[in-house]
MITI-631814 format. One record per residue (C-alpha): x, y, z; chain; residue number from 1; residue in one letter. Coordinates in steps of 0.05 Angstrom, whole numbers, plus 5000, padded with zeros to 4 digits. Layout:
REM MITI-631814
{{X Y Z} A NUM a}
...
This chain:
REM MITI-631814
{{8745 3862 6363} A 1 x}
{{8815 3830 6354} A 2 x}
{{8843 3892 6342} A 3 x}
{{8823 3912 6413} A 4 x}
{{8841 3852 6442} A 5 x}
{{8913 3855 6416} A 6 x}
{{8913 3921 6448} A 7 x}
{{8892 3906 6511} A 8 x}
{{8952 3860 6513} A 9 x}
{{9002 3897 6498} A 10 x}
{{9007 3896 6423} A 11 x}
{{9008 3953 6370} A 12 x}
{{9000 3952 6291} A 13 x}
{{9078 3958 6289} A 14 x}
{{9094 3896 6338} A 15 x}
{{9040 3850 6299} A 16 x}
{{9080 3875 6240} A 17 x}
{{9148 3851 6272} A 18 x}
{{9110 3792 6276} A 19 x}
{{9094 3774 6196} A 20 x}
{{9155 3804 6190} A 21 x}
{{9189 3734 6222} A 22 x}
{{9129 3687 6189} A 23 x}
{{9164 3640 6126} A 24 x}
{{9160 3571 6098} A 25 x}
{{9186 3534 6164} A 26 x}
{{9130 3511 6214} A 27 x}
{{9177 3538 6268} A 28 x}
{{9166 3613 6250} A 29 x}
{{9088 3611 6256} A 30 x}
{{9097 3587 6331} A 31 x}
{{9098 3666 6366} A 32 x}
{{9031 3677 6327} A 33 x}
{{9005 3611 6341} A 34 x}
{{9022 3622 6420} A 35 x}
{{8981 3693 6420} A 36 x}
{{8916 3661 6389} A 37 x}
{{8918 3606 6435} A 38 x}
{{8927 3662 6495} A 39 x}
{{8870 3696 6469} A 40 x}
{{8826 3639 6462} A 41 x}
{{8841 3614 6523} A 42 x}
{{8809 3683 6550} A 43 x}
{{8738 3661 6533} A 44 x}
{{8733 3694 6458} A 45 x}
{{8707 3646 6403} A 46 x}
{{8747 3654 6352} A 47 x}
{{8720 3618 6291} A 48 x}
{{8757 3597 6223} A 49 x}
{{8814 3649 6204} A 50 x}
{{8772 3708 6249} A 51 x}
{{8848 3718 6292} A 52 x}
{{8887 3713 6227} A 53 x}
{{8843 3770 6200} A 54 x}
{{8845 3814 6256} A 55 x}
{{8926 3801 6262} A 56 x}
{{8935 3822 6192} A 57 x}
{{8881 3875 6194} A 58 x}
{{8920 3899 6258} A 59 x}
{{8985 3894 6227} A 60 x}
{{8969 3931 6163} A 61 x}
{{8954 4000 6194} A 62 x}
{{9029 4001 6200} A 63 x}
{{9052 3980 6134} A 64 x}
{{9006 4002 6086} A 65 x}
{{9028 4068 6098} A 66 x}
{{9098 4053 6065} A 67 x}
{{9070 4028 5996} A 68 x}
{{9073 4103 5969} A 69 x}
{{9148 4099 5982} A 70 x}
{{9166 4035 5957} A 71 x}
{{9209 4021 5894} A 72 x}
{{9174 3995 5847} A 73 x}
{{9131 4008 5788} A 74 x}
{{9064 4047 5801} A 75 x}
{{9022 3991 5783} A 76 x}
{{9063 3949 5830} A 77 x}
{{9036 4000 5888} A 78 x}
{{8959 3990 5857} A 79 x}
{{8962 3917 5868} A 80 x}
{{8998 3903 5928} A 81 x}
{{8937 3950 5954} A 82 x}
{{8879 3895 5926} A 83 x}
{{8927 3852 5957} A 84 x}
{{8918 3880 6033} A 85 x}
{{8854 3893 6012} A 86 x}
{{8844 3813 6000} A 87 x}
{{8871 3792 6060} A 88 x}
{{8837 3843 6112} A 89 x}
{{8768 3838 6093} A 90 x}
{{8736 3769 6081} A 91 x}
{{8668 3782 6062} A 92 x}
{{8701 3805 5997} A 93 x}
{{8733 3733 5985} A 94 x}
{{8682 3683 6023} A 95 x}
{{8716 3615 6030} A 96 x}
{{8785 3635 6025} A 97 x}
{{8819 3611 6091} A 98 x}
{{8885 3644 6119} A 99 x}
{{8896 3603 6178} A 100 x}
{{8964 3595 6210} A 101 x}
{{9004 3539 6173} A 102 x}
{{8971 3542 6106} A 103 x}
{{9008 3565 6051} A 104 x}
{{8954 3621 6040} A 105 x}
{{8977 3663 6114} A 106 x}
{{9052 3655 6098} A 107 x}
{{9034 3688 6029} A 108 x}
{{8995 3739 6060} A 109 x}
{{9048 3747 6116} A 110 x}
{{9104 3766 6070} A 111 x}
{{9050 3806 6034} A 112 x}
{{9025 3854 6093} A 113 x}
{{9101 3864 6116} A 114 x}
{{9122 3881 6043} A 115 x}
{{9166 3831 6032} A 116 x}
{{9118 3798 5968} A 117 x}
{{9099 3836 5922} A 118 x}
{{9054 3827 5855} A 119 x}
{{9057 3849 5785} A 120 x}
{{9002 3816 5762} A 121 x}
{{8995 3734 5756} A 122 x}
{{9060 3732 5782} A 123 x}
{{9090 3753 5850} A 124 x}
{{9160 3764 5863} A 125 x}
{{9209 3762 5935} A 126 x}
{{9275 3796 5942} A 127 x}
{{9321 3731 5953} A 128 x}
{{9378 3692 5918} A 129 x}
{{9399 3641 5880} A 130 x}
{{9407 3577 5927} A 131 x}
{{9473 3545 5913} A 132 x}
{{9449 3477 5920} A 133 x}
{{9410 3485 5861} A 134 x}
{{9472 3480 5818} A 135 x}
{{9484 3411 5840} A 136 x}
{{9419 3401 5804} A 137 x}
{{9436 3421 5741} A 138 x}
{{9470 3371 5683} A 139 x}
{{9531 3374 5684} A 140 x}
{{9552 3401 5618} A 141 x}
{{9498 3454 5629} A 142 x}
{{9541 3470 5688} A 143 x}
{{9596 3515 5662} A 144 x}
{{9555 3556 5617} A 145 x}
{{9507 3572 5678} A 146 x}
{{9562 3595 5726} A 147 x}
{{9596 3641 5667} A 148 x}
{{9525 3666 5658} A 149 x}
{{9518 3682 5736} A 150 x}
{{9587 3714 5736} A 151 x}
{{9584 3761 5676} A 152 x}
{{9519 3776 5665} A 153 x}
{{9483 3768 5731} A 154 x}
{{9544 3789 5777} A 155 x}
{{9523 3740 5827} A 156 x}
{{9471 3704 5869} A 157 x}
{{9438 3755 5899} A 158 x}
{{9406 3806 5915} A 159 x}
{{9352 3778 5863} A 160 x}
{{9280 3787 5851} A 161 x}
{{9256 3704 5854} A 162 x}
{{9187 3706 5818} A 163 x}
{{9134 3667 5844} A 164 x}
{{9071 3647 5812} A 165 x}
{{9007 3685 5843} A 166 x}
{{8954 3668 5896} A 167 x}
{{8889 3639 5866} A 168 x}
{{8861 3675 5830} A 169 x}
{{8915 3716 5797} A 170 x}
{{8947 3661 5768} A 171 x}
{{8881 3642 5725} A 172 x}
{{8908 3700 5685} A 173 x}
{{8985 3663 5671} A 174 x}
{{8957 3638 5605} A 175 x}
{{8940 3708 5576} A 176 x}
{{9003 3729 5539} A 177 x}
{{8985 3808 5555} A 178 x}
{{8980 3789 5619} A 179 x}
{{9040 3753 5631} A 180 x}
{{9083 3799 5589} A 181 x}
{{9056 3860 5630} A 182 x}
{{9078 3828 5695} A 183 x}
{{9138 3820 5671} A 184 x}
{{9142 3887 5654} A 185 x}
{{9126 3907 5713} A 186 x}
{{9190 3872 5752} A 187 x}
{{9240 3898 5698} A 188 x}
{{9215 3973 5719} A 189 x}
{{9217 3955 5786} A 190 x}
{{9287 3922 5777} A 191 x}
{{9308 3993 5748} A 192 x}
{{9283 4026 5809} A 193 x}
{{9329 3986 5853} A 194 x}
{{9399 3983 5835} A 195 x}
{{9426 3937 5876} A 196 x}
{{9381 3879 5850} A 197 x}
{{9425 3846 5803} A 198 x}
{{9362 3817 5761} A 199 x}
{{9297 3751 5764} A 200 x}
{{9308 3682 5777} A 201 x}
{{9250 3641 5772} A 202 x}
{{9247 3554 5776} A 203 x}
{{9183 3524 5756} A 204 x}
{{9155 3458 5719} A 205 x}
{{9133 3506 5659} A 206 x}
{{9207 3522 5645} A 207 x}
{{9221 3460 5630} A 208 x}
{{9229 3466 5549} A 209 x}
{{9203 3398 5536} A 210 x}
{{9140 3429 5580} A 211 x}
{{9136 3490 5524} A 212 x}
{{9143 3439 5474} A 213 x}
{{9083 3399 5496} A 214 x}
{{9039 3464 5517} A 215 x}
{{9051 3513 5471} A 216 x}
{{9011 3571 5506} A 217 x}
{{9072 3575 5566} A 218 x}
{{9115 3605 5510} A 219 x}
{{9100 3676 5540} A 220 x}
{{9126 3655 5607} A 221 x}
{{9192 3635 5575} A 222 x}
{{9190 3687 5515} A 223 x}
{{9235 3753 5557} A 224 x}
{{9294 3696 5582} A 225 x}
{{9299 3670 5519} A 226 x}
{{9293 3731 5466} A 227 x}
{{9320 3783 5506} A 228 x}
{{9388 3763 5542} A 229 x}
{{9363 3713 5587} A 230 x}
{{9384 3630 5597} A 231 x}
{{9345 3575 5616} A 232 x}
{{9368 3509 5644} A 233 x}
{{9339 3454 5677} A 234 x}
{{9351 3422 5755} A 235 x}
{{9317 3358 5778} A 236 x}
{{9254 3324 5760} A 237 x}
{{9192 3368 5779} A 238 x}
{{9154 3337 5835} A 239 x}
{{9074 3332 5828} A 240 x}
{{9069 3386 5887} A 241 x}
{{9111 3439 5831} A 242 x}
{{9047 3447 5805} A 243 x}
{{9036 3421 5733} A 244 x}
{{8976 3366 5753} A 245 x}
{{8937 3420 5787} A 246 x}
{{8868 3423 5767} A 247 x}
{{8891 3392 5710} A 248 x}
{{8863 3309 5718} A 249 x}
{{8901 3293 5648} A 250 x}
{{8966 3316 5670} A 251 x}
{{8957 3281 5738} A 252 x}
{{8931 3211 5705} A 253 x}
{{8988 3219 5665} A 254 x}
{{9036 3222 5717} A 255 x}
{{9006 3168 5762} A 256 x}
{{9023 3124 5693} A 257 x}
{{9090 3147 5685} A 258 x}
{{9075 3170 5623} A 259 x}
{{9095 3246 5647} A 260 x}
{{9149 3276 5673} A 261 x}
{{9170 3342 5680} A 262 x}
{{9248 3378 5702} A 263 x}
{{9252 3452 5740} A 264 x}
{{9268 3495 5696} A 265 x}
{{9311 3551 5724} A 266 x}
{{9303 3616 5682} A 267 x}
{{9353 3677 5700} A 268 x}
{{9350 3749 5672} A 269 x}
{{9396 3804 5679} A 270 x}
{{9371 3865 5702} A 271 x}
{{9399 3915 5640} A 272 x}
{{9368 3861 5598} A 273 x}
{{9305 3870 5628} A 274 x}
{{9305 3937 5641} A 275 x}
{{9331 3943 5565} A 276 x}
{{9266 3905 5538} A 277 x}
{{9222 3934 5572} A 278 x}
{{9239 4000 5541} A 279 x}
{{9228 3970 5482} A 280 x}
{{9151 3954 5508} A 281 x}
{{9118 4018 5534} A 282 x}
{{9045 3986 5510} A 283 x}
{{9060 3940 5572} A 284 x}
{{9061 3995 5613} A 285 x}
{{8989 4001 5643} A 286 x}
């Protein structure tokens, strides 16, 4: 029904792509898509919970999924980011999951649907860069080591692929070593597909090395930076919102207390290193 509705005014599967295509973080980027639900409700149709959202991106994929066969990236890469249009275009699949506009769930599934997201597993990655205020972040005698490292091994700040952990409920999966190490994998032989990318940058709470230290099982996550020509550093205390007291009431007592605190790790990998381990880890590739 939306699907008609769009094209009744106007719109085709590659404008409504144009359209996620613009979506981000910033409120003021969900306004065009915002403005057309509101002209369509105001027309009379009922359009309960995330019913537009789902027709937009429905609407919208007819024109992009076609390009998955071509992209860059590892085969696997192409399998998922198909469950992943798959997820966010039919509903009765995923009852209770809500994509409505402003949540971080559509902006996710924006970037998704226009191929600009893309998953290896519990992990997600986004082509990007490094953001330069980030190194006023990091301690100061950390500082020259980090720079050299950016300069001769990286060979700059971007292009980069910046992971990002995956929509619920990939991520349940981050605490399976295989799991992790195979999404991982899955980025280095994508990184090898694209030559420009100069390798991963990733900043999270379980960076941190006094985080490993405390929760032994995120070892995995930090395992390729740090034993196969990686570096990890730290920026700024980790803000309850980075994640760690997620469904996790102990962590988030402890906080409350001030009995936990957490830094952002920043973790960086060159893209020969990568693309050198995982040569040395076919059983990843699956």
């Amino acid at each position: 029904m939306i699907d008609a509705i769009l094209q009744r005014l106007g719109h085709s599967p590659a404008s409504c792509a144009r359209l996620l295509q613009d979506v981000g973080e910033a409120s003021q980027s969900h306004l065009p898509i915002r403005r057309l639900k509101a002209e369509i409700g105001a027309s009379g149709l009922e359009l309960p919970g995330d019913s537009f959202e789902r027709g937009l991106l429905e609407f919208a994929a007819r024109e992009t999924e076609p390009r998955i066969e071509r992209l860059p990236v590892h085969e696997r890469v192409k399998s998922l980011i198909r469950e992943e249009f798959r997820f966010y275009t039919r509903p009765d699949q995923h009852p209770g999951t809500s994509l409505e506009i402003g949540t971080y769930l559509f902006v996710v599934a924006c970037k998704t649907l226009s191929l600009r997201r893309f998953p290896s597993g519990p992990m997600d990655w986004e082509i990007s860069g490094f953001p330069r205020s980030w190194l006023t972040k990091i301690r100061k005698r950390d500082l020259p080591r980090v720079l050299i490292f950016f300069y001769r091994e990286l060979g700059g700040f971007a292009p980069i692929f910046f992971m990002h952990v995956a929509r619920t409920p990939r991520n349940r999966s981050l605490i399976i070593e295989r799991e992790v190490l195979s999404s991982y994998y899955r980025m280095a032989r994508s990184l090898e597909l694209q030559p420009a990318m100069k390798g991963i940058i990733a900043s999270a709470w379980f960076h941190d090395p006094a985080a490993v230290k405390l929760y032994p099982h995120l070892t995995p996550l930090n395992r390729p930076y740090l034993e196969a020509g990686g570096l990890i550093t730290t920026a700024g205390a980790a803000s309850p919102d980075s994640g760690f007291v997620h469904h996790n009431r102990e962590r988030g007592e402890q906080f409350a207390k001030g009995q936990l605190h957490f830094r952002l790790g920043i973790a960086m990998w060159p893209r020969q290193a990568a693309i050198e381990w995982a040569s040395r880890h076919p059983e990843l590739d699956r």
